[in-house]
C-alpha positions in Angstrom: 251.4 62.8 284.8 254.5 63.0 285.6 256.9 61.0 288.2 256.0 61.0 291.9 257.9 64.7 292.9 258.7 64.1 296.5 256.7 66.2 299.3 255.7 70.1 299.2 256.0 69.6 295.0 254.2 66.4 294.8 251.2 66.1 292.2 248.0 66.7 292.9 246.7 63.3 291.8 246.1 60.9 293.5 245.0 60.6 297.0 246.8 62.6 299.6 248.8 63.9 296.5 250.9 60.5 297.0 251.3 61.0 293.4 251.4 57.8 291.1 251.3 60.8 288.7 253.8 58.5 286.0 256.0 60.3 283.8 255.0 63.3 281.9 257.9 62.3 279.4 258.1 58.8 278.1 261.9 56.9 276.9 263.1 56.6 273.9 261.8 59.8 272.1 262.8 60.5 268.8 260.9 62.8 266.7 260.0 61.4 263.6 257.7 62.6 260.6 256.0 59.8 259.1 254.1 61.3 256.2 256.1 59.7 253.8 255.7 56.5 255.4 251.9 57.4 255.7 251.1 58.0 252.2 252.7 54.6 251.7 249.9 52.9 253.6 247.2 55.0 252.3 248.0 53.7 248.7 249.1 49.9 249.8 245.3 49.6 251.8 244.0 51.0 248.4 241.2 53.5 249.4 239.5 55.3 252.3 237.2 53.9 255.4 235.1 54.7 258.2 235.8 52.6 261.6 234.8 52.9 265.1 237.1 51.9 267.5 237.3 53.1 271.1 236.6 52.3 274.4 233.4 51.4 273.7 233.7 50.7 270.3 234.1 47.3 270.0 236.0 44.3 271.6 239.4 44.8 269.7 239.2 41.1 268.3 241.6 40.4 265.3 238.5 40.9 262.8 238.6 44.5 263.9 239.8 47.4 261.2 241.8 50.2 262.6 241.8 53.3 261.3 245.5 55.0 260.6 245.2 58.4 260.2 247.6 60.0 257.4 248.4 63.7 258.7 245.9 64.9 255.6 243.5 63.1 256.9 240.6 63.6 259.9 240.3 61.5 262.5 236.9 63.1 264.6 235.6 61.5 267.0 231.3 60.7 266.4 228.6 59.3 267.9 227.5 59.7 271.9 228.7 58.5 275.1 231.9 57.8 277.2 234.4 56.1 275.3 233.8 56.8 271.8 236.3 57.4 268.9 235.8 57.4 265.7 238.1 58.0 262.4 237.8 58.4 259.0 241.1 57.2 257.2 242.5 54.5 255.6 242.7 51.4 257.2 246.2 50.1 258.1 247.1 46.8 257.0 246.6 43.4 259.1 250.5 41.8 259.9 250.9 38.6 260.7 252.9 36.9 263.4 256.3 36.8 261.4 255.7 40.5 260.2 255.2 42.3 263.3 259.1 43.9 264.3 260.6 42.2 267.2 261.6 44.9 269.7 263.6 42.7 272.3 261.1 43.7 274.9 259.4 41.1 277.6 256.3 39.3 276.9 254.4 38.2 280.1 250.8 38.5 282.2 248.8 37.9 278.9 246.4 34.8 278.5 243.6 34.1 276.3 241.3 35.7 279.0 243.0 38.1 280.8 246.1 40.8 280.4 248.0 42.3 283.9 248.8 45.8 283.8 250.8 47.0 286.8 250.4 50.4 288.8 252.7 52.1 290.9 252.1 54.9 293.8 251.9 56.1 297.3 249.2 54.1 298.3 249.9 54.8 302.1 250.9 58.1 301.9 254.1 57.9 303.4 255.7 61.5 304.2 253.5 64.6 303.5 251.3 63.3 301.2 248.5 63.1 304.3 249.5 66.7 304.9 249.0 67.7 301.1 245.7 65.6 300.7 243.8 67.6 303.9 245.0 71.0 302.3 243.3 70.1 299.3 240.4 68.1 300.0 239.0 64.8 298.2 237.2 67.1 295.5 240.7 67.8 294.3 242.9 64.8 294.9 240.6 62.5 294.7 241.0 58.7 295.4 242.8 56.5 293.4 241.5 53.4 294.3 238.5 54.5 293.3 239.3 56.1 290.2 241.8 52.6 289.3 238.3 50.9 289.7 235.9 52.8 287.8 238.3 52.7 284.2 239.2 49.5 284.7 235.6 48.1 285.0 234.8 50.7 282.0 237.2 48.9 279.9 236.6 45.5 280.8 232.4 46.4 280.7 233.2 47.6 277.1 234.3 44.6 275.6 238.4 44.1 277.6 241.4 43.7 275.4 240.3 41.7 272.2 237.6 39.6 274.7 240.1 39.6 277.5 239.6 40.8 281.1 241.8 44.3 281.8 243.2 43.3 285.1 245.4 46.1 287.2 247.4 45.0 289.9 248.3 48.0 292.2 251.5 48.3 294.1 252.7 50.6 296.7 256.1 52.6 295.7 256.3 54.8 298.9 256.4 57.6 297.3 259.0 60.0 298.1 258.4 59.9 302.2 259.0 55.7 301.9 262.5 55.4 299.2 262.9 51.8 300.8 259.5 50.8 299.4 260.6 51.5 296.0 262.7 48.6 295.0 260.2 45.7 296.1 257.5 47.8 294.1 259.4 47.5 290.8 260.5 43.6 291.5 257.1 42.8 292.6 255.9 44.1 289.5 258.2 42.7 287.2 258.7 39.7 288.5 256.5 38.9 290.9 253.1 39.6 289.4 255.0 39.4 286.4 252.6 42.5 284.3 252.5 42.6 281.3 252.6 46.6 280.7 253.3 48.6 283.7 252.4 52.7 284.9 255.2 53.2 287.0 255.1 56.3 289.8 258.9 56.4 290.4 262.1 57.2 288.3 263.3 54.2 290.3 260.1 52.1 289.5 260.7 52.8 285.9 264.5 51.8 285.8 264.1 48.2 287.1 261.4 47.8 284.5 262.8 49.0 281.9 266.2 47.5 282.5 264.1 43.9 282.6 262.2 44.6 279.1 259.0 45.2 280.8 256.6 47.6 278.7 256.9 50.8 280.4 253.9 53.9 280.1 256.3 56.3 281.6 260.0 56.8 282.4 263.1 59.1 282.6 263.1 62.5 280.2 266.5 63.4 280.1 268.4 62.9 276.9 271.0 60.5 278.0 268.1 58.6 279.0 266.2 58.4 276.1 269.3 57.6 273.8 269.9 54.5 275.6 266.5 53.1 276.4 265.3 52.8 273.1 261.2 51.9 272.1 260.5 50.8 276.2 258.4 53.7 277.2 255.0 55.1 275.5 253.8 58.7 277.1 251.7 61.1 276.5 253.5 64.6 276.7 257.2 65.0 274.9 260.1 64.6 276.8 261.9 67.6 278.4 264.2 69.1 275.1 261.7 69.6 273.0 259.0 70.8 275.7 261.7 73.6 276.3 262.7 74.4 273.3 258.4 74.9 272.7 258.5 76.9 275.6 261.2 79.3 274.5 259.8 80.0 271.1 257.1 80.9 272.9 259.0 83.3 275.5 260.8 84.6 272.5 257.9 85.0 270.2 254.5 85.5 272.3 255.8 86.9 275.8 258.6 89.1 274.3 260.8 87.9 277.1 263.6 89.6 275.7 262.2 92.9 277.2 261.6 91.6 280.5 263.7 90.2 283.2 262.6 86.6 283.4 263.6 84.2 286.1 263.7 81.0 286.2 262.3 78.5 289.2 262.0 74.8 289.7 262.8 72.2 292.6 265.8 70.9 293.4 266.6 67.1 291.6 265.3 64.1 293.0 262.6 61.5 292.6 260.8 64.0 290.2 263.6 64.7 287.7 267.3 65.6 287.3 266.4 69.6 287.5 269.7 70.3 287.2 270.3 69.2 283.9 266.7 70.5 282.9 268.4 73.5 283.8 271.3 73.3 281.5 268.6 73.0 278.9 266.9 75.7 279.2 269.6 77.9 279.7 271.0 77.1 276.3 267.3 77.4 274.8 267.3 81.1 276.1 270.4 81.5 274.6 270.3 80.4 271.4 267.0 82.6 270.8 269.1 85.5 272.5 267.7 85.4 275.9 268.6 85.2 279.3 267.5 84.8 282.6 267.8 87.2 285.3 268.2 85.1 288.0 267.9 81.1 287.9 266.4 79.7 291.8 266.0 76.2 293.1 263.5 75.3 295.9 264.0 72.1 298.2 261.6 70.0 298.2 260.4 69.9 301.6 256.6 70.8 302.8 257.5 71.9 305.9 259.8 75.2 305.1 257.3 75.6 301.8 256.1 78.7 302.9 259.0 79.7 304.8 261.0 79.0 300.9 258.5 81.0 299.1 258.4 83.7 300.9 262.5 83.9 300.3 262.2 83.6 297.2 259.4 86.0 296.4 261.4 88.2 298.2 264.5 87.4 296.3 263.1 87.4 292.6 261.5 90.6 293.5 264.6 92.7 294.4 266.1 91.1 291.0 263.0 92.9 288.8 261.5 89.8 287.7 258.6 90.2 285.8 258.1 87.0 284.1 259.0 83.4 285.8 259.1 80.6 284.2 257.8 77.7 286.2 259.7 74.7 285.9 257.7 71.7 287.2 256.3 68.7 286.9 253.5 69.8 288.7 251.2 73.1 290.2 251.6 72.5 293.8 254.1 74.2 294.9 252.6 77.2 292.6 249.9 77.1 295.3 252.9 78.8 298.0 254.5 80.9 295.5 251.6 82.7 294.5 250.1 83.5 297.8 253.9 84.5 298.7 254.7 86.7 295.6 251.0 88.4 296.9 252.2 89.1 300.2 255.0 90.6 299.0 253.6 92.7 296.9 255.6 91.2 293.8 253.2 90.7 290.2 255.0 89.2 287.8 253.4 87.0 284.6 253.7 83.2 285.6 253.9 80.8 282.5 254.3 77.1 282.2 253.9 74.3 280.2 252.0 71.1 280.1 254.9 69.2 280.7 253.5 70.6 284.0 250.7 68.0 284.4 247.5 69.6 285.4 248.7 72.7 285.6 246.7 74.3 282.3 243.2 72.5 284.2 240.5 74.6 285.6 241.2 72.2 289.0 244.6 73.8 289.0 244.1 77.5 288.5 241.8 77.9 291.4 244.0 76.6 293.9 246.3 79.4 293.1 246.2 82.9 294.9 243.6 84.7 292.2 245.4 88.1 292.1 248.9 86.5 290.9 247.5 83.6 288.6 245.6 86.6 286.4 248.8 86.7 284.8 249.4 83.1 284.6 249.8 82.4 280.2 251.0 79.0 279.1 251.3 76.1 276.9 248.4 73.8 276.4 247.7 70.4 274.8 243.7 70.9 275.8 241.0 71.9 273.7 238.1 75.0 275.1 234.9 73.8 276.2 232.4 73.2 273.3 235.0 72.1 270.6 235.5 68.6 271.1 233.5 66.3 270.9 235.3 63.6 273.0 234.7 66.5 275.9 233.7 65.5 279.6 234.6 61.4 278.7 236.6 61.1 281.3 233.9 62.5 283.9 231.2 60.3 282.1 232.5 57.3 282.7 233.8 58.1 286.5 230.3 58.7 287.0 228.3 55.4 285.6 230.7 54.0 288.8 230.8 56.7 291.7 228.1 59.2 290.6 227.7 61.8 293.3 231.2 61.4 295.2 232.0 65.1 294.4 235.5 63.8 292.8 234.6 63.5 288.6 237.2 66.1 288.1 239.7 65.5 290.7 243.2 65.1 289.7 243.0 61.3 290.4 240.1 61.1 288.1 241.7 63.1 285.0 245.3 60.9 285.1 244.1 57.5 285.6 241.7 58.7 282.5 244.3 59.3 280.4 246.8 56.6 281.4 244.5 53.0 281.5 242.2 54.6 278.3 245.2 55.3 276.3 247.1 51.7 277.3 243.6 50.1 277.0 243.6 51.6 272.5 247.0 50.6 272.0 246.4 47.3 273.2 243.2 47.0 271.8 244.8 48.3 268.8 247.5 45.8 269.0 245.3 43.2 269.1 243.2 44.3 265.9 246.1 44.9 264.0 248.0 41.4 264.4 245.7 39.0 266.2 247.4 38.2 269.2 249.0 40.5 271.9 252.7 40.6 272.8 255.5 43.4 273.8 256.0 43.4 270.3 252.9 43.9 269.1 251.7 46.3 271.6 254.4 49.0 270.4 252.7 48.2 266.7 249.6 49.1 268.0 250.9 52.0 269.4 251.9 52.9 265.5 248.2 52.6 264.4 247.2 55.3 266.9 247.7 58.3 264.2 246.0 61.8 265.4 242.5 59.4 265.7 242.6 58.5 269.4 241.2 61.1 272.1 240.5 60.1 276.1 239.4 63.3 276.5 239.3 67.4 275.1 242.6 67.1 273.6 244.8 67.6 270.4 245.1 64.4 268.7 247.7 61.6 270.5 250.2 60.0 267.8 253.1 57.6 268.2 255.4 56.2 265.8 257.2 52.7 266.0 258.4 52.2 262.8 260.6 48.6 262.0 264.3 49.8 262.9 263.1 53.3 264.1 263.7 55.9 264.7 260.3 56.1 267.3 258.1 59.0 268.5 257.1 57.4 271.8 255.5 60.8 272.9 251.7 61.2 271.8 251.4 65.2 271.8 252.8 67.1 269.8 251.1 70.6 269.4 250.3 72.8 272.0 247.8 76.2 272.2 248.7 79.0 274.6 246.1 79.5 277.7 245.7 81.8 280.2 243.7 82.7 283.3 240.7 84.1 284.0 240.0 85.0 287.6 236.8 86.9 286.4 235.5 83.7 284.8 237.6 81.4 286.7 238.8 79.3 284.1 241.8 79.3 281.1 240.9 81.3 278.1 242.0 80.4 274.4 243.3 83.6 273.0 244.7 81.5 269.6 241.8 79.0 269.5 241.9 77.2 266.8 245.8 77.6 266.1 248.3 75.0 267.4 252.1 74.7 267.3 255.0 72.8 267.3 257.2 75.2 267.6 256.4 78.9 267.8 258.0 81.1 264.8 259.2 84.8 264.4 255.5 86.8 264.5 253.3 83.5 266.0 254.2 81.7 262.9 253.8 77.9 261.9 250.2 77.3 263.4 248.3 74.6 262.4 244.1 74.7 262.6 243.8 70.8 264.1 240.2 70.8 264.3 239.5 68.2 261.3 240.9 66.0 263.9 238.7 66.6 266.7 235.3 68.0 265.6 
C-alpha cells in the first residue's frame, strides 16, 4: 500500500501497476500502549457486551454501540458473509459534541446524505506503467476502476456512513511518468472537490493535504516527517523505524545474519521514499544488534535498464558472498528482475522482506518471482494461514457479488482498495456511532474505538490510538509472523503459526498467540 514508486519498482496494484498503492506508513506515528487507559474504559462502561459492527453490520447511526477492545479482551469476528465483524468487549462510551478532542484538522465534503472521500493514482498510466500492466496481465493488476466501484457500492449497499451515501471522487496524480499532474491532483482534491478524507497515491499528493488539514489515509514515513505532522495520517502498516528495527530482530534472532554476509538492496529515493535516509536506519539497526552489511546497493528506478541493473547487481552481490539480501521496498516488482537475474547467474542467496513491502508476503506476489530463488524467500508477515480466520476470503466475496467471473478477485487492485475504503469506511462508521455526527475530529475518535476488533480481511487485528493531547498510534499493525515460500505448494508457509511479535527477542522470544482476536 504504499506510495506510487516510480516505473520498473512501481506496485503491482492497480491497473498497469500505475500504483495508487497509498502509503504503507501513515504520519504522525507514535507508539503508544494504552492498556492503562483501556482498563479505564472497561470499568467507566461498567461491564462486558457483545456488538456487531462491520461493513455489513449495521448503518453506523449514533444509536449504534461500538465495541473497544481492551488488549485482555477478544475481539473475533462471527457470523457469515462479506463484511462482517464482530467483538466481544466492553462498549466504549458515547461523547458528545463538546467532548470529542479538537485536532485542528479540516472538516469538509460531509452532508446529512452523503460523505466525499478522495482517491489518488495513475489513472492514465503515464510512463511504464502500460509496459508493467501487459507483463503482468489483468489477473494480477487488476482494474482499479473497477475494484473503486465494487467497495464503494458494498459500503453504500450495506447501510453508507451512519445512513449516508460513501461517495469517492477519483483523481489522476500521474504517477511517476506525469510529475506535472501531481499538484492539480492534490488542489483538486482539497480544494476543489473539497473531500472530506482523502487516499492519496503521491508523497506530493499527501503534502498539500496534509499541509491544508485534510484527513489523510497515507503519507510520508520518515521520522522528521512524522514528528511534525502530528494526528493527520491513519495507515495500516507502521512507519519505516519501527518496521526496521522488527526486521533486524528478526535478522539477528531468526536468520542468524551475523554468520552470513547480508546485503542490502533498495531503489534509489524518489516519489516512493527518501531510501537514503531508510538507509541510514537500517544501518544503525544492524549495528546496534552487532551486524553489518556486506555491501549496501541502490537500483534506479528506470524499467528500461531493469534487467540490464539486475543482472549488475546479481553479478556484483555475488562476487561480495552474499548470502542473505535484505530487500528494501515498498513493493515486489522489481523482485520479479532480481530473481530471474540472481538465477542466471547462478547466485542463491535467502531473500527476506517485510510487509512494509505491500504485497509482497501474498500468494499473487510469490509466483511472479523466478521459483528456484524465491524457495528461499522468509519474511515478515501481518497475514494469517488459510483456515484460521474467519474474516478470510472477505475481500474476494464482496469483489465478486459486483464483477463475478472477471478472473481479477485477487489481483493486487482488488486486495488494496479492500483494505483502504473498508478500513476508512469502520472508522467513519465508527465515528459516527461513537459521537453522533461526523467531522475531522471525530473521525480520528473513531479511529480510537477500533481496538484489535476490526479485520477487512485474514489479518492480525488493526488498532489505532488517538488519545486527547496524544501521544497517537496512527499505524493499525503492530505484530507480524514470519512466512516463507513454498515453490512445491506454491504458496507462503507459517513455520511459527500461531506466534506473533513486536519485536523478536534473544532465542524467538516475546511471542504473543493473537488468535482470541481472530477466531
Amino acid at each position: 500500500m504504499n506510495l506510487e514508486v516510480g516505473r520498473w519498482v512501481r506496485p503491482v496494484a492497480i491497473a498497469a501497476a500505475s500504483v495508487f498503492i497509498t502509503s504503507v506508513a501513515s504520519i504522525g506515528q507514535v507508539q503508544h500502549e494504552m492498556d492503562a487507559r483501556d482498563a479505564a474504559d472497561v470499568a467507566a462502561a461498567g461491564g462486558t457486551t457483545t456488538t456487531t459492527f462491520g461493513v455489513d453490520g449495521g448503518t453506523g447511526s449514533p444509536a449504534t454501540t461500538i465495541a473497544g477492545a481492551a488488549t485482555t479482551l477478544p475481539g473475533a469476528p462471527t457470523g457469515s458473509g462479506p463484511g462482517r465483524t464482530t467483538a466481544t468487549a466492553a462498549p466504549l462510551p458515547m461523547l458528545s459534541e463538546d467532548e470529542i478532542p479538537q485536532f485542528g484538522l479540516r472538516t469538509q465534503g460531509v452532508t446529512d446524505t452523503e460523505v466525499k472521500v478522495g482517491m489518488s493514482y495513475n489513472v492514465a498510466a503515464c510512463g511504464d506503467a502500460g509496459t508493467l500492466s501487459a507483463m503482468l496481465g489483468a489477473g494480477v493488476t487488476g482494474d482499479p476502476k473497477k475494484a473503486i466501484d465494487a467497495f464503494t457500492r458494498h459500503v453504500n449497499d450495506t447501510g453508507g456512513i451512519g445512513g449516508r451515501t460513501m461517495k469517492v471522487v477519483v483523481v489522476d496524480d500521474g504517477g511517476s511518468g506525469c510529475p506535472e499532474k501531481s499538484s492539480a491532483a492534490a488542489v483538486k482534491l482539497a480544494d476543489e472537490e473539497k473531500v472530506f478524507l482523502a487516499i492519496p497515491g503521491l508523497h506530493v499528493v499527501a503534502d498539500y493535504l496534509i499541509a491544508n488539514k485534510v484527513p489523510t489515509f497515507g503519507g510520508r514515513d520518515d521520522p522528521a516527517s512524522l514528528a511534525a505532522a502530528g494526528p493527520n495520517g491513519i495507515m495500516l502498516t507502521e512507519a519505516i523505524e519501527p518496521t526496521l528495527e522488527k526486521w533486524t530482530a528478526f535478522g539477528k534472532h531468526y536468520l542468524d545474519s551475523s554468520n552470513h554476509k547480508p546485503c542490502l538492496i533498495h531503489p534509489e529515493s524518489g516519489v516512493s521514499g527518501d531510501w537514503n535516509s531508510h538507509e541510514k536506519i537500517i544501518v544503525a539497526k544492524f549495528e546496534k544488534y552487532g551486524m553489518k552489511f556486506t555491501d549496501i546497493i541502490t537500483y534506479q528506478d528506470d524499467v528500461s535498464t531493469a534487467q540490464q541493473q539486475a543482472n549488475t547487481i546479481s553479478a556484483r552481490a555475488k562476487s561480495k558472498g552474499c548470502d542473505q539480501v535484505y530487500f528494501m521496498a515498498v513493493n515486489p516488482i522489481a523482485l520479479i528482475f532480481f530473481t530471474q537475474a540472481a538465477t542466471q547467474n547462478l547466485w542463491f542467496p535467502t531473500w527476506t522482506f517485510t510487509s512494509y513491502m505491500a504485497l509482497a508476503d501474498t500468494e499473487l506476489a510469490g509466483r511472479l518471482m523466478d521459483q528456484r530463488q524465491w524457495e528461499n524467500a522468509i519474511g515478515l508477515s501481518t497475514r494469517v494461514p488459510a483456515g484460521e480466520h474467519k474474516m478470510e476470503g472477505n475481500c474476494k466475496e464482496i469483489y465478486d457479488k459486483y464483477y463475478a467471473g472477471d478472473g481479477q478477485n485477487e489481483s493486487a487492485s482488488v486486495q488494496i482498495v479492500c483494505a483502504q475504503l473498508l478500513s476508512v469506511a469502520e472508522i467513519m462508521r465508527r465515528a459516527v456511532a461513537r459521537t453522533g455526527i461526523l467531522t475531522s475530529d471525530s473521525l480520528l475518535v473513531g479511529a480510537d474505538a477500533v481496538r484489535n476488533d476490526f479485520f477487512f480481511d485474514a489479518t492480525v487485528p488493526l488498532r489505532w490510538s488517538f488519545p486527547e493531547g496524544g501521544p497517537y498510534k496512527t499505524k493499525g499493525f503492530s505484530h507480524f509472523t514470519v512466512v516463507d515460500w513454498s515453490s512445491e505448494q506454491s504458496k507462503y508457509l507459517f513455520p511459527e503459526y500461531p506466534m506473533y511479535w513486536e519485536v523478536m527477542g534473544e532465542g524467538k522470544a516475546g511471542g504473543q498467540d493473537l488468535r482470541q482476536y481472530f477466531q
